[in-house]
C-alpha positions in Angstrom: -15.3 8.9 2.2 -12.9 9.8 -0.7 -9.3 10.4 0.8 -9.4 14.3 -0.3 -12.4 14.1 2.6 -10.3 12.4 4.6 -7.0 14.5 4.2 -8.9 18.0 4.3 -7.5 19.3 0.9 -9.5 20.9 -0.9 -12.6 20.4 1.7 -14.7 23.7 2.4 -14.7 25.0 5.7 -17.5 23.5 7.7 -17.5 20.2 6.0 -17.5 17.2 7.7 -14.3 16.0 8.4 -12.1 13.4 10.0 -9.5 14.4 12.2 -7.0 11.9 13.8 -4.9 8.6 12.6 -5.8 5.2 11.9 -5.6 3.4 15.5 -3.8 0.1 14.3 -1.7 -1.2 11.2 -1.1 -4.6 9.8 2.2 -5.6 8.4 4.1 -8.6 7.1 6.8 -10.0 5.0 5.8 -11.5 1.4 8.6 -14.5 0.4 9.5 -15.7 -2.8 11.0 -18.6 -1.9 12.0 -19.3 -5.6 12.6 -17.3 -8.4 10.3 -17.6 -11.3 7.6 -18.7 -9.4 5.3 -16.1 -7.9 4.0 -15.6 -4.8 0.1 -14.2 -4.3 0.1 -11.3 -1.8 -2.3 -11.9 1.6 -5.8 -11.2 2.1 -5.7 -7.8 4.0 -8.8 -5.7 3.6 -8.0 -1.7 3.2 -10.2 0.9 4.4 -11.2 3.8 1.9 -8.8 6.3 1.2 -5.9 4.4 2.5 -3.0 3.1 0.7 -1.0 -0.3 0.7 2.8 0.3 0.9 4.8 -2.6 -0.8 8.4 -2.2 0.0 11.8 -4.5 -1.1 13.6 -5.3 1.8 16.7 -3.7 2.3 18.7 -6.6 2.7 17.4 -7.9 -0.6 20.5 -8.7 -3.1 18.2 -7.7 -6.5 15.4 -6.6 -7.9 11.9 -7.7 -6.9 8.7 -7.8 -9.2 5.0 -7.0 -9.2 1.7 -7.2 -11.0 -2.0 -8.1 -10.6 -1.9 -11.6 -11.9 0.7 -14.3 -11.7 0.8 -14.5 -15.2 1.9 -10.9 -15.9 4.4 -10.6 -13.2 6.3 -13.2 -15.3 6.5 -11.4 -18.0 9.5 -9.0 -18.2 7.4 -6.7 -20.5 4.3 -6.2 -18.2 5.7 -6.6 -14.7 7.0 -3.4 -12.6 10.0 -3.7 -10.3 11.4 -2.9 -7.0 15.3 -2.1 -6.5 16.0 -3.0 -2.9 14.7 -0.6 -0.2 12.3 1.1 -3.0 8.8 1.3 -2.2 5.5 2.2 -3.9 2.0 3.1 -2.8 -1.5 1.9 -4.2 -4.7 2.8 -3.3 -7.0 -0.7 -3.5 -9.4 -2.9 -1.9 -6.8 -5.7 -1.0 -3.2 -7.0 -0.7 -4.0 -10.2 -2.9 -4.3 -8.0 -5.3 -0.7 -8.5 -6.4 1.4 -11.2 -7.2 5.1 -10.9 -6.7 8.1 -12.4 -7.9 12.4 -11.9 -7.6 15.0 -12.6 -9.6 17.3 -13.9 -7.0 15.7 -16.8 -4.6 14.5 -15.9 -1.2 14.0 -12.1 -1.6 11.0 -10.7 0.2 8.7 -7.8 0.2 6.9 -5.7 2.8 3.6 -5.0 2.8 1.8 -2.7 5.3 -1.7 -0.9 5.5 -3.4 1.6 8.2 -6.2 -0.2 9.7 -9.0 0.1 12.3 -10.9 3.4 12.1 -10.0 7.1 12.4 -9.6 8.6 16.1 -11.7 11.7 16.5 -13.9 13.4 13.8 -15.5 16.8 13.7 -15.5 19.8 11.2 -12.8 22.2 9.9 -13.1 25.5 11.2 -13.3 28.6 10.1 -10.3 30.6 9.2 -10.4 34.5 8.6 -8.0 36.6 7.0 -7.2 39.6 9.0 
């Protein structure tokens, strides 16, 4: 199920749709204990169509950082960043996707996903002009 199947936009009428939330969500804080030496995000498996949200704590003093391997999120010219209390969706298979660093010691990040299955499915209806 593609998330435009999921979310109804663009779906014709009469096509099979899921209607409802996700019935649970999984959330936790990533550390980086020390600067300069990153941190691998957790093993958290995402259903289809739903998206990881990585978010720097609010009470974080700097910038934290953000890429695919720890090797690029070391790199200054490769690695995206979060100002505190910024956060950033991604659509992908798992949270240990992405390695994370900060360039003051002890900052965190906060990752959280929609899990479980859909409540409730059925079909859109039909609407008629006039």
């Amino acid at each position: 199920m593609t998330l435009r199947e999921r979310r109804g936009i663009g779906a014709q009428a009469g096509s099979p749709t899921p209607f409802g939330n996700y019935d649970n969500w999984v959330g936790t804080r990533v550390p980086v204990l020390t600067a300069g030496t990153p941190v691998q995000g957790p093993r958290i498996d995402i259903p289809d169509g739903v998206a990881l949200l990585i978010k720097a704590r609010n009470e974080n003093t700097d910038r934290v950082y953000y890429q695919r391997t720890s090797e690029l999120v070391l790199n200054t010219g490769q690695r995206f960043s979060l100002d505190p209390g910024e956060s950033k969706a991604y659509f992908v298979t798992s949270a240990d996707l992405f390695w994370f660093d900060a360039a003051v010691s002890g900052e965190s990040v906060e990752i959280s996903v929609e899990t479980g299955r859909p409540r409730g499915s059925g079909v859109l209806p039909e609407f008629r002009w006039g």
